[in-house]
Steps between C-alpha positions, in 0.01 A plus 500: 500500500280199421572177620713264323360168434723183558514262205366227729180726596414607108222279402642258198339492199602252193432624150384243253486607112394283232818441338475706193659839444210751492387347834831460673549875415165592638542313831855656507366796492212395840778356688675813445247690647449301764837478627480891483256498742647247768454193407777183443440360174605146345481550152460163288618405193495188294921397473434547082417855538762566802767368308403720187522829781858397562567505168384788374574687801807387639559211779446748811183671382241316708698491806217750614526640902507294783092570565443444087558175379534297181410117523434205192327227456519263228208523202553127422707557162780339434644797256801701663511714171435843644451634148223254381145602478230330744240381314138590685341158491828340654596773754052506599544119500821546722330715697166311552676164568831561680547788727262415748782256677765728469315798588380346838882384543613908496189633683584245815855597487437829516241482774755289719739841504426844606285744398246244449322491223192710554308491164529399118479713264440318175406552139175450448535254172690277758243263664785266706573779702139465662545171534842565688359796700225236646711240611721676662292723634598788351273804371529579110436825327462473098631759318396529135727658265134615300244740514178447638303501216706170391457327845148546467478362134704148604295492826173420284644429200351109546146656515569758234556187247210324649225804315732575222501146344141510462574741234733445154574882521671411861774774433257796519279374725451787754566416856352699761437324795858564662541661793629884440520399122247647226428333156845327432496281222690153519747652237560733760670293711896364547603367186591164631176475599407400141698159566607540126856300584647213748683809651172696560283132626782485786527851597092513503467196713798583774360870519135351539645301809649778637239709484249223637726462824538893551235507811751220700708855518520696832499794225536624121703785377463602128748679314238830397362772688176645627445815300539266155255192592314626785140273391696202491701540789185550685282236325682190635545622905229211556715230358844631641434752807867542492569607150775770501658738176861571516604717229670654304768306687784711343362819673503364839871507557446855409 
């Protein structure tokens, strides 16, 4: 028989999604996996979207095992209204402005118990968690809930603007100077990217950040997979030598 691990010997990892559904779901899914294989995961939430959990799911459904753990910390809102919709530019704001304090606050808490924490791994459209990681010492993984054709597009998407406003045709001008990318057009990319809203200026501008900060990472994981973007997921190993693909995450539980 193998040998069985003692909760205080499993290296601790605490799971950081950006609070929105689609991501919370796909980090679920990570920490899943990584419990599977061994390790003791603190899974984050913001207390908005643990509150709407309990009450859709009932009031013990995050009481998770002893070695699988739900914590909260607050987003900054003042709305206890578990069935109102977050707006984007006040949950980014929210984000951008006021976690940082209360995410430090749960990170040293957790590190003064056992298992100590080990490693972050965060979202990768969450930029305070790098900030976190560094002062308290802490290494930080990114995962993004995207493919890598999309990281690579936000990564020089400042530079990509730069040529194509030398042109009035900007949307078709052809783009081929990416790394593991051929002839993409700027209509090719996200649609936020367009900045055609106050919604899409905000969501441009945080992702930018994140994507600008992505090298303070101790490593990337994408949400694709080799045989489906295997020029871009060579093309950047220069910029992030530890730049991993995890997917289809649904399969691995398999």
């Amino acid at each position: 028989m193998g040998k069985v691990v003692a909760n205080d010997d499993k290296p601790h990892i605490v799971c950081i999604p950006f609070p929105l559904q689609s991501h919370i779901k796909a980090m679920l899914k990570l920490a899943k996996f990584l419990h599977f294989k061994g390790f003791h995961i603190t899974f984050v939430n913001t207390k908005f979207n643990h509150n709407r959990f309990l009450k859709s799911l009932g009031p013990n459904s995050l009481d998770g095992l002893p070695d699988f753990r739900f914590e909260t910390i607050s987003d900054g809102r003042t709305s206890s209204d578990t069935n109102a919709t977050q707006g984007l530019i006040s949950l980014i704001e929210s984000v951008r402005d006021k976690m940082l304090a209360p995410l430090i606050d749960l990170l040293t808490r957790l590190s003064d118990t056992s298992p100590l924490v080990t490693r972050i791994v965060s979202d990768g459209v969450f930029p305070v968690t790098l900030t976190a990681g560094e002062q308290l010492r802490i290494p930080v993984v990114l995962f993004y809930t995207i493919p890598a054709c999309v990281f690579m597009d936000i990564k020089h998407f400042s530079a990509i603007m730069k040529v194509a406003s030398d042109t009035n045709d900007y949307l078709n001008q052809v783009v081929d100077w990416i790394p593991g990318m051929k002839d993409i057009r700027v209509r090719d990319l996200p649609s936020f990217c367009s900045i055609r809203s106050t919604e899409d200026h905000f969501f441009f501008n945080f992702t930018m950040e994140s994507a600008e900060n992505a090298h303070k990472a101790s490593a990337i994981v994408l949400q694709t997979f080799y045989i489906l973007e295997p020029d871009i997921l060579d093309a950047p190993s220069s910029m992030f030598p530890k730049l991993f693909a995890i997917g289809p995450l649904q399969l691995l539980m398999c």
